[in-house]
N, C-alpha and C positions, 0 to 999 in steps of 0.2 A: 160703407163703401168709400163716402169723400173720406173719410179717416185715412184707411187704407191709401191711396191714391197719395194723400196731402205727404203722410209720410214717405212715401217710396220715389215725389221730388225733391223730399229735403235728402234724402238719401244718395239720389243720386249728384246734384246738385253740391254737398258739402264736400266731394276730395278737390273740385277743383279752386279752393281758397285754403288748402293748408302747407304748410310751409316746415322746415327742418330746421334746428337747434342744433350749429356744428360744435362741442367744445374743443378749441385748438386743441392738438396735442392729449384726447382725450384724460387719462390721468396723469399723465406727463406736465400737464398744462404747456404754458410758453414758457421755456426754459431752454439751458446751452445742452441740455441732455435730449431732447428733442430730434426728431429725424421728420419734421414737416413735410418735405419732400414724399415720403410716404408715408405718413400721414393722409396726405392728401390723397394720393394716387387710391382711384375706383371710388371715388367719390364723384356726384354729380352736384354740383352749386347750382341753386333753382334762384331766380329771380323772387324774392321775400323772405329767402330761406338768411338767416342769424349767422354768425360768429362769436362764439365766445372765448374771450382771453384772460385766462385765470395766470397769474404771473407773480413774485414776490416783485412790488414797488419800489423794493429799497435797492434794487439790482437792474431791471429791466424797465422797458415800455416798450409800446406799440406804435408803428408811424407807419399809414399808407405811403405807400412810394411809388415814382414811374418806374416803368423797368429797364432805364439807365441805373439810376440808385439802386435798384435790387441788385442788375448784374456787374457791378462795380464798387458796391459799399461806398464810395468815395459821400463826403457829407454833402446836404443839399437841404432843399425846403421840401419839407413832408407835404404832402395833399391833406393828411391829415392826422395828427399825434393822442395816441389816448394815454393814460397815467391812470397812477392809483390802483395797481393791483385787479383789477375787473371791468372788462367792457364787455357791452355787446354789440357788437360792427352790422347794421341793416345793407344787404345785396339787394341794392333798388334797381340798380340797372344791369343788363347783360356786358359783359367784356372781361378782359384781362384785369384782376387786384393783384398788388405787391403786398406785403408785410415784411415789414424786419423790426429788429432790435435795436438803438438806434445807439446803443450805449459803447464805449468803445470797442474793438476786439469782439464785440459780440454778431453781425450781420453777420461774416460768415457761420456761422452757426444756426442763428436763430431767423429761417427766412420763408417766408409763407408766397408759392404761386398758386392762384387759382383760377378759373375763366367759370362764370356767371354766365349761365345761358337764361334763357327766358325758353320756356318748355312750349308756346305757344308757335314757336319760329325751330328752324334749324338750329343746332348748336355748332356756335363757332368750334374751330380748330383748338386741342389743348393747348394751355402755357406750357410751353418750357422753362422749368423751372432752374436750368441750369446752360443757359444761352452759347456759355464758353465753353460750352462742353469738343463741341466740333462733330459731333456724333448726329445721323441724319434721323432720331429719333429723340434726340434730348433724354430726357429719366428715362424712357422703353425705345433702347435705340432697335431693337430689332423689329417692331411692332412701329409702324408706320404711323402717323401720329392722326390722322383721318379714316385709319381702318379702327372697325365697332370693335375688335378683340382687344383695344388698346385700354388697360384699366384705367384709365381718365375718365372713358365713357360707359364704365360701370357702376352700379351701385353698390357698395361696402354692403349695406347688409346694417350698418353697425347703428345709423338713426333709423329708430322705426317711425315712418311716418304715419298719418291719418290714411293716407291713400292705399296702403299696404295695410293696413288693420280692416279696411273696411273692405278691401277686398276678398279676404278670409270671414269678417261676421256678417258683410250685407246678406249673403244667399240665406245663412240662419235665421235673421232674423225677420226676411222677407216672409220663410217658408214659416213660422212661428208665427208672424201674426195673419197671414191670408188661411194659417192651419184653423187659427181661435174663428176669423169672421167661417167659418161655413156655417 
């Protein structure tokens, strides 16, 4: 019976420390072919959740930016530059990230918004990923950018996480071992 019991708090216990693997651009990678902008969109960025930036280095990189340099391109000092064809970007904290290309003629193309919520709290409002737009919904002008139907504040579907796996095998595998103890 402690068996039972021990198991069914690690069970419960384990969705709330796991975390999502986004790869930019899924096979696209970062590239000037890329449409990040949706990409992005119906996705939820969780506070521990990855970025990965699969990119050729002889063409492109990575620079965090504020979102003056994003909505402007104009050049500036990165927050933070990766190189070398693969990074992977840790979402430590909730807020608004920037991403661009930093290489000439490439930011408009190549430009990553996201907003990092922390799942324990409220989620802030989505980034607008496209500032200049003038539109009173930025990327989903018609969808109000604090209503739930707005796909910022859905999940893609497309990373499967632990919390979604275990959601589907806990009951099995509850009901399999309390079936063996009788």
């Amino acid at each position: 019976m402690a068996m039972a019991i021990a198991f069914l708090i690690l069970l419960v216990a384990a969705p709330a420390v796991t975390a999502v693997q986004y790869v930019v651009g899924d096979d696209v990678g970062w590239s000037t072919t890329g449409n990040y902008g949706a990409w992005a969109a119906g996705k939820i960025f969780n506070v521990g959740d990855t970025l990965v930036f699969n990119y050729n280095s002889n063409f492109h990189s990575v620079d965090e930016v504020t979102q003056d340099f994003f909505t402007t391109c104009m050049t500036g000092d990165a927050l933070n530059s990766y190189t070398g064809g693969f990074n992977i970007v840790a979402l430590n904290k909730p807020g608004p990230k920037y991403f661009v290309c930093p290489t000439p003629g490439h930011c408009a193309l190549m430009k990553l918004a996201i907003n990092v919520v922390d799942p324990k709290k409220t989620p802030p409002p989505p980034v607008d990923d496209n500032p200049t737009s003038g539109l009173p919904g930025g990327v989903f002008p018609n969808i109000p950018k604090g209503d739930p139907l707005n796909p910022l504040y859905k999940s893609s579907g497309s990373a499967l996480s632990m919390n979604n796996w275990l959601i589907f095998v806990f009951p099995l595998v509850l009901g399999l071992v309390l079936g063996v103890m009788r």
